[in-house]
N, C-alpha and C positions, 0 to 999 in steps of 0.2 A: 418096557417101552417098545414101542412096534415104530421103525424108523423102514420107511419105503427109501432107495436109491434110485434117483431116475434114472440115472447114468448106465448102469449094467438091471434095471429091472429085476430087481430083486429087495428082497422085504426079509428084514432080520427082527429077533427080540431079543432086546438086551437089559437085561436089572441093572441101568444105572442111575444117579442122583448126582448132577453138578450142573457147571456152564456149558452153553454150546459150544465152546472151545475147549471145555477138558473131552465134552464127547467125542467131537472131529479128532482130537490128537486121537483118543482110543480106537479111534475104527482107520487115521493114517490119510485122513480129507483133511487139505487145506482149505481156510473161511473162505478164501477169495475165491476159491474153483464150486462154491455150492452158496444156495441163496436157500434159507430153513423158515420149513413152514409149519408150523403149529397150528395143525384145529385151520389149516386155511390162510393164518396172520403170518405174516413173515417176521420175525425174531432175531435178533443180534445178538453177536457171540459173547454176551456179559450175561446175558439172561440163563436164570435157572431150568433146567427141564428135572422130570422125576420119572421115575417108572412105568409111572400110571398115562404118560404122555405118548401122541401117536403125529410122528415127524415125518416130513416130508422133504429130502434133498434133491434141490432142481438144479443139475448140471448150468453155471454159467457158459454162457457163448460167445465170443465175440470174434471179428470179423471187419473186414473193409473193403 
């Protein structure tokens, strides 16, 4: 799996196979600090990813 981080600009690969919430615990990202994109589509943390998949984590921002 090729997962880009916006946040520190860096791109890792990692063989893994589960939810976007078992990913995030493994890499130590919490859901609500990253919005996940697959292929473009944005994806919830129930949904399956696999190895062969290429993520994209867009730093959330917020502000007032």
């Amino acid at each position: 799996m090729k997962i880009f981080i916006e946040r520190t600009k860096e791109t890792k690969q990692l063989d893994f196979n589960g939810t976007v919430q078992e990913l995030l615990d493994t890499l130590g990202i919490l859901y609500e600090d990253v919005l996940v994109l697959r292929d473009g589509s944005l994806i919830t943390e129930d949904e399956e990813v696999s190895s062969t998949d290429s993520l994209t984590l867009l730093s959330v921002i917020s502000g007032g």
